[in-house]
N, C-alpha and C positions, 0 to 999 in steps of 0.2 A: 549443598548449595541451596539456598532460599529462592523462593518464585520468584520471581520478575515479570514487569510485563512493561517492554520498551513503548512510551510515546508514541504518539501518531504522526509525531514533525522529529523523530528523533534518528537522525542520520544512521545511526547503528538499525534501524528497523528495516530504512531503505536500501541497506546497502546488503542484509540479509536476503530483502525480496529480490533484485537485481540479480545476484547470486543464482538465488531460485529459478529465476527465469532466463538467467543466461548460462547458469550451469557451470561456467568457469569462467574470471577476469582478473583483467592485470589493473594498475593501479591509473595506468591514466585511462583505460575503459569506463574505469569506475567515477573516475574524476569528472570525466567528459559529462556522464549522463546525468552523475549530482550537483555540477556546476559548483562545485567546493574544488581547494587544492588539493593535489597530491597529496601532500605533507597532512593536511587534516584527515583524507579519506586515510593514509597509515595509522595514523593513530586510531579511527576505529577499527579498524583491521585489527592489528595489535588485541586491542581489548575485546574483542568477539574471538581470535584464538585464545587469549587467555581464560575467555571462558568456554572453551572448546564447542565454539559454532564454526567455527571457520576455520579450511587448513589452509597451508600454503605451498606450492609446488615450484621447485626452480625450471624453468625453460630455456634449453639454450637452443637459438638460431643460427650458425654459423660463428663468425668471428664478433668479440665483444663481449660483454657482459652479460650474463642470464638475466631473464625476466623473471619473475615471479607471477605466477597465474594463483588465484585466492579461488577457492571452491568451500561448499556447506559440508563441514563433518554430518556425518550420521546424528550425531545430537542438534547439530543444524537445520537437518530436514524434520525433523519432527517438532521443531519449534512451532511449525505451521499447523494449526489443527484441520480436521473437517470442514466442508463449508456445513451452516446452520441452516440452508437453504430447505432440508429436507425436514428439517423438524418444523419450520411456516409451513412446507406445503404440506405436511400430515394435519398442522391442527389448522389452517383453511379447507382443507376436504372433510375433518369434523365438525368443522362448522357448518360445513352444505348439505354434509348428511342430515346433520341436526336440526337442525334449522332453516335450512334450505339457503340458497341463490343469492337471498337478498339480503341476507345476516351476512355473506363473505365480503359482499358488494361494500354494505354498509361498514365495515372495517376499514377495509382498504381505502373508502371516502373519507372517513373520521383519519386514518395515519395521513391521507393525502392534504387532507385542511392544516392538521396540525404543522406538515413540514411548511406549508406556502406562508401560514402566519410567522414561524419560527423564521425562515428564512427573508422574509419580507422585512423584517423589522431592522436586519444585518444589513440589507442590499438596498434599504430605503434613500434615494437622492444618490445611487452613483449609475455608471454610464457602464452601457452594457458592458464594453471587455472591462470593466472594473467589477460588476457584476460574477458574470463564470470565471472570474478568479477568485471569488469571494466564496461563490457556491464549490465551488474544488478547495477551499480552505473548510469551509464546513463539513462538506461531506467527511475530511480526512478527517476532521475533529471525534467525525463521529464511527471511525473504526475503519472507515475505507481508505487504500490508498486513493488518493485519486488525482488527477493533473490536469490540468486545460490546454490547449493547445489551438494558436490561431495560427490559421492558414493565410499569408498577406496576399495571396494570390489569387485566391479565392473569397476570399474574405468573409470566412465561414472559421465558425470556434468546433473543438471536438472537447468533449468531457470523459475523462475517461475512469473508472473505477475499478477494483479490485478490492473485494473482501477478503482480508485478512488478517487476523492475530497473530503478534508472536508473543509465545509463553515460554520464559528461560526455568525450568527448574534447577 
């Protein structure tokens, strides 16, 4: 089977990670938290065991029909690589070695100009929660899951990320 490498908005990527982090779910688990149908979340179900990332398990509770609980095959979980986190922080500590303090500083200030211009330009003339939905559209674009979430009670936003790739060989 040829490599693959699912989208950042592509339902079958989220429904992998959910998996991952919930270990095992049923289809209206799944439904609930992608806010898509049953019927649609089956169908990537479907096409993720087809390509053997995903099994299926029947559950029976008592009287009635089984559930079906969807968990990650072994080819599943390795779709997930490494975080990359360690190879930044080796080559920022060569940097300080090297260079010293103000060379790492100076990195991180140059990636930090770059994203507030790149992001400014997206977010230019809309209102704040139009905003951190916009930056959670971005960030996903850019390899992270990531989701915003306002609090009406509070009346406070959370951003929330998660670095991830998945690679189907």
């Amino acid at each position: 089977m040829k490599s693959e490498t699912f989208s950042q908005s592509d339902p079958k990527r989220k429904i992998l990670y959910y998996l991952k982090v919930m270990k095992q779910a049923g289809l209206k688990d799944l439904s609930k938290v992608m806010k898509i149908s049953r019927m649609a979340v089956h169908k990537h179900l479907s096409d993720l065991q087809d390509r053997g990332l995903v099994e299926s398990m029947e559950i029976r509770k008592g009287v009635g029909r089984p559930t079906m609980q969807y968990s990650l095959t072994s080819t599943g979980k390795t779709a997930f690589p490494k975080s990359y986190g360690e190879i930044a922080t080796h080559a920022l500590d060569y940097l300080e070695k090297n260079m010293g303090k103000d060379a790492v500083e100076s990195v991180l200030r140059e990636r930090q100009k770059e994203l507030l211009e790149k992001y400014s330009v997206r977010m230019k003339d809309m209102k704040f929660n139009e905003r951190v939905n916009e930056l959670a559209r971005i960030r996903d674009e850019e390899g992270y899951f990531a989701e915003s979430k306002k609090d009406r009670k509070r009346n406070s936003h959370t951003l929330l990320e998660y670095i991830w790739n998945i690679i189907v060989q």
